[in-house]
N, CA, C and O atoms as a GROMACS GRO file, in nm:
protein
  216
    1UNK      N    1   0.857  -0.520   3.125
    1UNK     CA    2   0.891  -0.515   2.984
    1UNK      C    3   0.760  -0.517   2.903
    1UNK      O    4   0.659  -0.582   2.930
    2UNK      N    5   0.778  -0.439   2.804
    2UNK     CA    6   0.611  -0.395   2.696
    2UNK      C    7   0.656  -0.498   2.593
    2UNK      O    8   0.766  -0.512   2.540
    3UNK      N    9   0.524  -0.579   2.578
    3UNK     CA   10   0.533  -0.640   2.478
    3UNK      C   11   0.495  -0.625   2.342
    3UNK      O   12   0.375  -0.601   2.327
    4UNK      N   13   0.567  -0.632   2.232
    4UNK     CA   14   0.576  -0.576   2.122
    4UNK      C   15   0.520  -0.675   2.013
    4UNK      O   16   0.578  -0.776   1.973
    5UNK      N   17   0.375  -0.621   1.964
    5UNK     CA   18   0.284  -0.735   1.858
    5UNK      C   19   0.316  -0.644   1.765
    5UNK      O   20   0.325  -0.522   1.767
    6UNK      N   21   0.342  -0.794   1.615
    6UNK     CA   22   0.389  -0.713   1.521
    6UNK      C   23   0.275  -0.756   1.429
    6UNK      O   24   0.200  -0.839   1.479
    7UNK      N   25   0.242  -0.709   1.277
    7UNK     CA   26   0.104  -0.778   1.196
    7UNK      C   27   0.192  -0.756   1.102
    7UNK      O   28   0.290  -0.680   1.100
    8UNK      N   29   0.131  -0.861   0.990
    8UNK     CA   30   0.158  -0.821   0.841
    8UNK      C   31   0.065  -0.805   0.796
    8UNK      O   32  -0.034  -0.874   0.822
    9UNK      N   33   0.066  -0.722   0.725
    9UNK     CA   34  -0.034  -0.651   0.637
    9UNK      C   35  -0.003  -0.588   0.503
    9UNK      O   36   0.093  -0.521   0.466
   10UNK      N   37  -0.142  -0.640   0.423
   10UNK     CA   38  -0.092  -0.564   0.288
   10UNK      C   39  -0.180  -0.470   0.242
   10UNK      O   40  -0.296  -0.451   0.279
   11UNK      N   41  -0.108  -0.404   0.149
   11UNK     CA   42  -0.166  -0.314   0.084
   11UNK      C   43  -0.274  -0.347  -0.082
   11UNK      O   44  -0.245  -0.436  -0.162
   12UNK      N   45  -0.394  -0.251  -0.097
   12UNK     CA   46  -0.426  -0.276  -0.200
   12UNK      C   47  -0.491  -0.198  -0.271
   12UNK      O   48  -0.601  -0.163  -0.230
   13UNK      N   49  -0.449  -0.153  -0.382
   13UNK     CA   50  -0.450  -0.069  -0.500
   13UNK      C   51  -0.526  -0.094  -0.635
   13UNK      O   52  -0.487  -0.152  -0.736
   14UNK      N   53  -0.663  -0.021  -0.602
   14UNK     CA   54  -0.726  -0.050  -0.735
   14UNK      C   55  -0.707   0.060  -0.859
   14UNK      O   56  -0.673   0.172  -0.823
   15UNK      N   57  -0.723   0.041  -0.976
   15UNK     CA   58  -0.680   0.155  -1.067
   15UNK      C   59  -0.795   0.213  -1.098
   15UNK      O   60  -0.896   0.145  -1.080
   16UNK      N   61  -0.811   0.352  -1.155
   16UNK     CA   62  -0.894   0.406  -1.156
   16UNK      C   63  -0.929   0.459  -1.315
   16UNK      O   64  -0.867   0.498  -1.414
   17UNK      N   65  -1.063   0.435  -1.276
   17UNK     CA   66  -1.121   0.398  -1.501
   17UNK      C   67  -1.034   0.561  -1.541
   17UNK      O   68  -0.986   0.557  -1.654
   18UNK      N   69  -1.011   0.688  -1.473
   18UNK     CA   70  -0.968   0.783  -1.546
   18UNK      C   71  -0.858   0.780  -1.637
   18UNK      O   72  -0.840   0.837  -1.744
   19UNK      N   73  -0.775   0.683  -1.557
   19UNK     CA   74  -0.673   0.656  -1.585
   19UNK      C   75  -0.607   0.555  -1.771
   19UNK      O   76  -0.500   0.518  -1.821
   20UNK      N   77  -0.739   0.555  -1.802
   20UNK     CA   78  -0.685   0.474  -1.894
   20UNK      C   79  -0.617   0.300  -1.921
   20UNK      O   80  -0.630   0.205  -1.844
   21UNK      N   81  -0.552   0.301  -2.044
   21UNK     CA   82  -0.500   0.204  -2.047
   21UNK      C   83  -0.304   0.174  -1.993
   21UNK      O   84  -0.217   0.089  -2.013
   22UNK      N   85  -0.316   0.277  -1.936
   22UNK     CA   86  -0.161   0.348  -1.897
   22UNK      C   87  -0.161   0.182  -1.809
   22UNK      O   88  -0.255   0.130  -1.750
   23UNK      N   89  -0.010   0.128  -1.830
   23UNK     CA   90   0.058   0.019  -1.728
   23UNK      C   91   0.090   0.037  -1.595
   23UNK      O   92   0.107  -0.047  -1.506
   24UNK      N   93   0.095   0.151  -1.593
   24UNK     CA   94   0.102   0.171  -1.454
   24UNK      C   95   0.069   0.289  -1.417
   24UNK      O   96   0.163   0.368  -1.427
   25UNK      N   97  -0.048   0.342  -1.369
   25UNK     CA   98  -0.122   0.445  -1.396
   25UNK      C   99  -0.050   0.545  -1.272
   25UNK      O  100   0.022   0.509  -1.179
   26UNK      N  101  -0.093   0.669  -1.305
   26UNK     CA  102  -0.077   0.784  -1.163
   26UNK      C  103  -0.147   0.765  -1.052
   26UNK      O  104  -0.122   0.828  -0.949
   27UNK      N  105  -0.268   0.652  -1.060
   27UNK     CA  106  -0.371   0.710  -0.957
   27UNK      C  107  -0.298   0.538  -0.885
   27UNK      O  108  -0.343   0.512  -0.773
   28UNK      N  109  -0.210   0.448  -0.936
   28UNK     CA  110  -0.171   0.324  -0.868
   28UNK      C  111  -0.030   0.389  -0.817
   28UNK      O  112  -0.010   0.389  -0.696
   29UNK      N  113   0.040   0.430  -0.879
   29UNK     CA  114   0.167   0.518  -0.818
   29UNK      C  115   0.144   0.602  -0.713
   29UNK      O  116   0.199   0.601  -0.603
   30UNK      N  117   0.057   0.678  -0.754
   30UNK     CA  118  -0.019   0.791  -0.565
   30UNK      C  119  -0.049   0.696  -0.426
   30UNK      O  120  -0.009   0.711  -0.310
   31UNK      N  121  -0.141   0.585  -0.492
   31UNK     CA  122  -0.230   0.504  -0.354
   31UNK      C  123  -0.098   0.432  -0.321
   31UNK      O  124  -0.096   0.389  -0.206
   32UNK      N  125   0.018   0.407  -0.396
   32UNK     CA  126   0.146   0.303  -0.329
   32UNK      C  127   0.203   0.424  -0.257
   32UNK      O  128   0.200   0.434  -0.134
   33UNK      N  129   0.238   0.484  -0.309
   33UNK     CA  130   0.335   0.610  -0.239
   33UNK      C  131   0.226   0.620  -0.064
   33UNK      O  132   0.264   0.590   0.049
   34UNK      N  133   0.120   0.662  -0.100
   34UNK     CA  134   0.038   0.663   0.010
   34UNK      C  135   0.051   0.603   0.135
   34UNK      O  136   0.063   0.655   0.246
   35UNK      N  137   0.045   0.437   0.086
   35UNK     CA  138   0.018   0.328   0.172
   35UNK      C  139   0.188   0.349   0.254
   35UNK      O  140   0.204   0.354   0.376
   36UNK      N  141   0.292   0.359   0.158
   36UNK     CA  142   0.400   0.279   0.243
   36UNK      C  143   0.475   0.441   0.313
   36UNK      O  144   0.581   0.465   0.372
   37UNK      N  145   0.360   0.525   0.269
   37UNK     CA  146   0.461   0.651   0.423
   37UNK      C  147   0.393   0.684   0.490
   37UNK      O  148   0.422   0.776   0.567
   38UNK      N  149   0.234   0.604   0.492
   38UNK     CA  150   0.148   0.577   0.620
   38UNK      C  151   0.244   0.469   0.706
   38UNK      O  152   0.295   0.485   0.816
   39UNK      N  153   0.250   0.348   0.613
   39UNK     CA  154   0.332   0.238   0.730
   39UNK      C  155   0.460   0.276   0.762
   39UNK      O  156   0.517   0.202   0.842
   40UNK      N  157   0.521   0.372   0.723
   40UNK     CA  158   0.682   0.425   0.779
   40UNK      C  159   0.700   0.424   0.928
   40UNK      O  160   0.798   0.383   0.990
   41UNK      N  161   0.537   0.502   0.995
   41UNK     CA  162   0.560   0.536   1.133
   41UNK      C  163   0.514   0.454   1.221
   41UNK      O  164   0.493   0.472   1.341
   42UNK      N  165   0.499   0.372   1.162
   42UNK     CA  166   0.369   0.241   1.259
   42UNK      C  167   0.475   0.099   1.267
   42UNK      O  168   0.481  -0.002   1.196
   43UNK      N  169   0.534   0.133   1.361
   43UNK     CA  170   0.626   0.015   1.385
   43UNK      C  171   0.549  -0.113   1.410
   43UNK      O  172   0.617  -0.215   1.399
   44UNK      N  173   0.432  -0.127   1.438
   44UNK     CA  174   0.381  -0.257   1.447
   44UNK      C  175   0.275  -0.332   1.310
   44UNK      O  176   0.168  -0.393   1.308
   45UNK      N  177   0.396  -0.275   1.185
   45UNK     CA  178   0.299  -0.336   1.102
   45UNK      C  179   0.406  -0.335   0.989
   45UNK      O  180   0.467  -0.237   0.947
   46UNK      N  181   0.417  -0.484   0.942
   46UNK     CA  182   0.524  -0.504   0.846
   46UNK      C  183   0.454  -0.578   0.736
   46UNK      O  184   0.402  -0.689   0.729
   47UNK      N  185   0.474  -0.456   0.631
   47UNK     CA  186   0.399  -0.433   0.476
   47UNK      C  187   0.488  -0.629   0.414
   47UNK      O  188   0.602  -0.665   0.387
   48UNK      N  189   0.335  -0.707   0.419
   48UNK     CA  190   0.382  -0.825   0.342
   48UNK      C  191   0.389  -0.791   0.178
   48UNK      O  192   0.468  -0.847   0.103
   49UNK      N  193   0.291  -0.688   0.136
   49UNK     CA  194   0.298  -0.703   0.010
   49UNK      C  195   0.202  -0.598  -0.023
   49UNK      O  196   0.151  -0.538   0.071
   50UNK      N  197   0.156  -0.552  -0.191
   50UNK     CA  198   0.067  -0.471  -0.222
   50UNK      C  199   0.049  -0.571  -0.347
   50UNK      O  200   0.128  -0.637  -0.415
   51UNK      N  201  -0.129  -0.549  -0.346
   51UNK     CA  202  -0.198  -0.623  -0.480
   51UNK      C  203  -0.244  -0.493  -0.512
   51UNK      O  204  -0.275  -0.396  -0.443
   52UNK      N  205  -0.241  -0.520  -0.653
   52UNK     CA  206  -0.297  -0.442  -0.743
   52UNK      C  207  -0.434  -0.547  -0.840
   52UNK      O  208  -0.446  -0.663  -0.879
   53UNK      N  209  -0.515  -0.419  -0.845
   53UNK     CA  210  -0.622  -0.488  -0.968
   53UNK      C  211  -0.673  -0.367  -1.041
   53UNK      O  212  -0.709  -0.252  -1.018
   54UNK      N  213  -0.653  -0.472  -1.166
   54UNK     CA  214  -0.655  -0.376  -1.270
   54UNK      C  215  -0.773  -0.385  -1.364
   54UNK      O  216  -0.783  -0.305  -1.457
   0.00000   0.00000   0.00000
């Protein structure tokens, strides 16, 4: 039997000066979209969370 290691891991999203004073900018919406359909296929890694800094 294969033993199955799992991690948590988070994601993190800095905003980018182009972007303005926008609340929730395009370039923080792209890098999330990014991160969580990289981790879709990676069964050994369960997304604890995403920080953002702004």
């Amino acid at each position: 039997m294969k033993k199955c290691m799992l991690f948590k891991v988070a994601g993190y999203i800095r905003l980018s000066k182009e972007d303005g004073d926008k609340t929730e900018s395009d370039s923080i919406g792209n890098q999330r979209k990014l991160i969580i359909d990289y981790l879709k296929n990676k069964d050994e890694f369960v997304l604890y969370d995403i920080y953002i800094e702004m």
